[in-house]
C-alpha positions in Angstrom: 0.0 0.0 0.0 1.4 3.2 -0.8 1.5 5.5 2.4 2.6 9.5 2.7 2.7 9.4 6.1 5.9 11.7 6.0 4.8 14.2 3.4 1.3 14.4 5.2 3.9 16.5 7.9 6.4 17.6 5.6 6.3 22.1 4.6 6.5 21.7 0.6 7.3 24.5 -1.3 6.7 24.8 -5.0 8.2 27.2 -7.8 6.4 28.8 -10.9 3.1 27.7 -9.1 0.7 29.9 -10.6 0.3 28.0 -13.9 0.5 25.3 -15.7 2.8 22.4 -14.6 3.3 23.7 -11.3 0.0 24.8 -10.8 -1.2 21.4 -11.4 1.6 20.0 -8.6 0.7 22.4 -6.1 -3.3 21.1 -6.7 -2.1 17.6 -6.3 -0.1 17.8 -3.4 -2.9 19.8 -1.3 -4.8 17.0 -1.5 -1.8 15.6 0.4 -0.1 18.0 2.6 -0.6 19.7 6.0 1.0 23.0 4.8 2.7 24.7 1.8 4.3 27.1 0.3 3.4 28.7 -3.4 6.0 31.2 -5.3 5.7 32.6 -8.5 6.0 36.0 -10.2 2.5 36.8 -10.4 1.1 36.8 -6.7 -2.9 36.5 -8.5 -2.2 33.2 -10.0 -1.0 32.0 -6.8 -3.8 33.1 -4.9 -6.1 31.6 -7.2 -4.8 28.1 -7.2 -4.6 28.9 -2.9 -8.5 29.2 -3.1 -8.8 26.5 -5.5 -7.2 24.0 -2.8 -9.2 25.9 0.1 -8.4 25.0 3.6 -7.4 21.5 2.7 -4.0 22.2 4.5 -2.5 25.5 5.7 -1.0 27.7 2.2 1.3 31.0 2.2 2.0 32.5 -1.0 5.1 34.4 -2.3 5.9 37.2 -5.0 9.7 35.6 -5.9 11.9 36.4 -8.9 14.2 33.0 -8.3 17.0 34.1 -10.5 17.4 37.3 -7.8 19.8 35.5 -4.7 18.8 38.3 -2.4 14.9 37.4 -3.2 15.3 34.0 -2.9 17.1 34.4 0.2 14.9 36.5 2.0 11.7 34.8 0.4 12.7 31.3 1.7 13.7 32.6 5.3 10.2 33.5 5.9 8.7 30.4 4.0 10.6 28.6 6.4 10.0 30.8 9.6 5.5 30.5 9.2 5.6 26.9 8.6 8.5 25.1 9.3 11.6 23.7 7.6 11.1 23.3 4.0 11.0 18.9 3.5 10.3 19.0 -0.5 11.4 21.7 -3.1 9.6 21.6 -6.3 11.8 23.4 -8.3 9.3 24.1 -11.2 10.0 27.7 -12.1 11.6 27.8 -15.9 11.0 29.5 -19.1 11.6 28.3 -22.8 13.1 31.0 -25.8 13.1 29.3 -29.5 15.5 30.5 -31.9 17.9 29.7 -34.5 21.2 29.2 -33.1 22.3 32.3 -35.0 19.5 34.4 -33.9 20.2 33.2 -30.1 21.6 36.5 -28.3 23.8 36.2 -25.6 20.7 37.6 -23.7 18.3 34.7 -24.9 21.6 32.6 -23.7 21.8 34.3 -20.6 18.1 34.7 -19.5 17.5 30.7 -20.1 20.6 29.5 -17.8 19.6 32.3 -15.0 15.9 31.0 -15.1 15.9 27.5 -15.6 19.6 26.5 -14.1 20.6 29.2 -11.8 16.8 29.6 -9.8 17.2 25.4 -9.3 20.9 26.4 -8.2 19.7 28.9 -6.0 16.6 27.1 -4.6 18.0 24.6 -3.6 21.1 25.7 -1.7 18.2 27.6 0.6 17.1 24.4 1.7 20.0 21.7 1.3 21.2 22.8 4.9 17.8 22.7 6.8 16.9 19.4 4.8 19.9 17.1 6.1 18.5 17.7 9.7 15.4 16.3 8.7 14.3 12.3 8.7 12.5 13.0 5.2 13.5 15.2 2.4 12.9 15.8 -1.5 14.3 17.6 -3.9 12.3 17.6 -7.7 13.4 19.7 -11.0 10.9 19.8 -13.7 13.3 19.6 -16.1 12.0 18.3 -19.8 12.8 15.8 -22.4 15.3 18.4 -23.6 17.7 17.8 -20.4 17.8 14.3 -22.5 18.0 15.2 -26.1 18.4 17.7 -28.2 16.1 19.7 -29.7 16.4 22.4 -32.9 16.0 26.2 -32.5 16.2 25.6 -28.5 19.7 25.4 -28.1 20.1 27.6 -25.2 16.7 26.0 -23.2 17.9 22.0 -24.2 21.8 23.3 -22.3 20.0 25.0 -19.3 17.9 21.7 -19.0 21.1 19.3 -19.4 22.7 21.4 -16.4 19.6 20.9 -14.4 20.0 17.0 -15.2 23.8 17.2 -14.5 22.9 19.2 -11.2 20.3 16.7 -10.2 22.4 13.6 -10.0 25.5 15.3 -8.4 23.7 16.3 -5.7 22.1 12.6 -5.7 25.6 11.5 -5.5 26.9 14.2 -3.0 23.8 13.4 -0.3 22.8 9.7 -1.2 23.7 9.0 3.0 21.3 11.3 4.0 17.6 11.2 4.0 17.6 13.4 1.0 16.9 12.5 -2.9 17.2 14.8 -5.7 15.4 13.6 -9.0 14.5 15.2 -12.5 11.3 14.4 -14.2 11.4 15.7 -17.7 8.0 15.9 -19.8 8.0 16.2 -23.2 5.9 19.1 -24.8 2.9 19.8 -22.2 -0.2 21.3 -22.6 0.7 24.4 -20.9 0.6 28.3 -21.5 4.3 27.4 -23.4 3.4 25.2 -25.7 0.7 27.3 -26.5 2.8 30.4 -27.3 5.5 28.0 -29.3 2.0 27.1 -31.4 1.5 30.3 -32.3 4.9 31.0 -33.5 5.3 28.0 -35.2 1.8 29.2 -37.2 3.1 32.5 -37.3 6.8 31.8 -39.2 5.2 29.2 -41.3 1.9 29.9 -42.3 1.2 26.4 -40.9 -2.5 26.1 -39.3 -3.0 25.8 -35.9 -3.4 21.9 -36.1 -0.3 21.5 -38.6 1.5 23.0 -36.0 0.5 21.1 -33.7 1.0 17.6 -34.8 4.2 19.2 -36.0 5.2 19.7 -32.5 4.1 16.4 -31.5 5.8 14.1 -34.3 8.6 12.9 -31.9 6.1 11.6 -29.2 5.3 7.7 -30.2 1.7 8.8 -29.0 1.0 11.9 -31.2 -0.1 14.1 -28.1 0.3 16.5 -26.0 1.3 15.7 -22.2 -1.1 16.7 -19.8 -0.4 18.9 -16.5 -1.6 16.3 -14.4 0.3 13.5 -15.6 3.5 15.6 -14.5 1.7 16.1 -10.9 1.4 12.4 -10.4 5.2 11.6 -11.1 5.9 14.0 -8.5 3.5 12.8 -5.8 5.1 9.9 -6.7 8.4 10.4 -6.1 7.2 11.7 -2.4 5.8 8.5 -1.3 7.6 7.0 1.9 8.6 3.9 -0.6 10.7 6.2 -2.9 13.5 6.6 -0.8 15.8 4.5 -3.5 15.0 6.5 -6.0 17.5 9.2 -6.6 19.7 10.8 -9.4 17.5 9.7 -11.7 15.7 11.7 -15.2 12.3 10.4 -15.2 10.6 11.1 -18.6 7.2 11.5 -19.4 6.9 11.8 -22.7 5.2 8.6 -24.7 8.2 6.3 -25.5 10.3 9.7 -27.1 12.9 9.0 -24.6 14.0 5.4 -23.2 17.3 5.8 -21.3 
């Protein structure tokens, strides 16, 4: 039988959890939790998924650029302070730029490691310390199939995503005596505000309709679809259960069969 008694205890605290993928965590795991803590960049979202959970378990919302240390800092002290040392980090927050390799600025470049690599980077190093005095502890990236492959006119996304992967099972390494275990799961292309946008821009730059680009988008996934928010959520809850202690360092895919290794 599969039991949470740990995480029913356990402060979680979620990244980029006003929307899509992590919105869909953050609805999953109330279901679960005793208390948690939502950051994003836009403190509506967050409230709205708060009142969409209800008084399920105790929720505290944060206004958090991650890529800012001082923010993240500060933001995480007093996460920390209302309800507890943080036990599970979803480290969600991310952000995706397509573009030609020869069209990627150095700002494209830089703005794609600081979001996606760095805010992991800096998330986590808020609550390694606290975590290795605890008896339970997780650490989860939403990374993406592109921490696993490469991918065309994402250059800059696919290496920010490999160094979440590369990060994920150092620290696996690093920590595997303690009680915490750092993991990756990597969707392929979700149905989220993202891939939405990269729709749109794929219609846009060639005239494509808005199904052509979609099944265009889809064509490497064995089962010609979209993932679905929730299917992302479950993996995590997964990974949380008391019986996933032995699971660590590893890249978890979600993505139909695109990726087997």
């Amino acid at each position: 039988m599969i039991a949470f008694s740990n995480l029913k205890s356990t402060h979680v605290l979620i990244t980029g959890a006003g929307k899509g993928i992590g919105r869909a965590i953050a609805l999953e795991m109330g279901q679960h939790v005793s208390k948690m803590s939502l950051i994003g960049r836009n403190l509506k979202n967050l409230l709205e998924v708060k009142t969409l959970i209800g008084n399920k378990c105790e929720i505290q919302t944060f206004e958090c650029d991650v890529t800012n240390p001082k923010a993240v800092e500060e933001t995480f002290l007093r996460a920390s302070t209302a309800l507890g040392p943080i036990g599970v980090l979803i480290n969600n927050a991310g952000q995706a730029r397509s573009a030609s390799f020869q069209k990627t600025t150095l700002e494209d470049w830089q703005t794609m490691l600081d979001v996606n690599l760095s805010g992991t980077f800096l998330c986590t190093q808020a609550v390694i310390e606290g975590m290795l005095n605890l008896p339970f502890a997780r650490v989860i990236n939403i990374a993406s199939t592109a921490a696993q492959k490469g991918y065309p006119y994402v250059s800059a996304y696919a290496a920010a995503k490999h160094g979440v992967l590369g990060l994920t099972r150092s620290l696996a390494l690093e920590f595997a005596k303690s009680s915490v275990t750092f993991n990756a799961v990597c969707p392929g292309f979700t149905d989220t505000d993202i891939v939405a946008e990269s729709l749109k821009t794929i219609s846009a730059k060639t005239h494509l309709s808005h199904e052509e680009a979609l099944k265009e988008l889809i064509k490497n996934n064995p089962q010609r679809r979209l993932i679905s928010p929730q299917e992302v959520a479950q993996q995590v809850l997964w990974l949380c259960h008391d019986q996933s202690q032995s699971i660590n360092g590893q890249a978890l895919s979600i993505a139909g069969g695109e990726v087997m290794s």
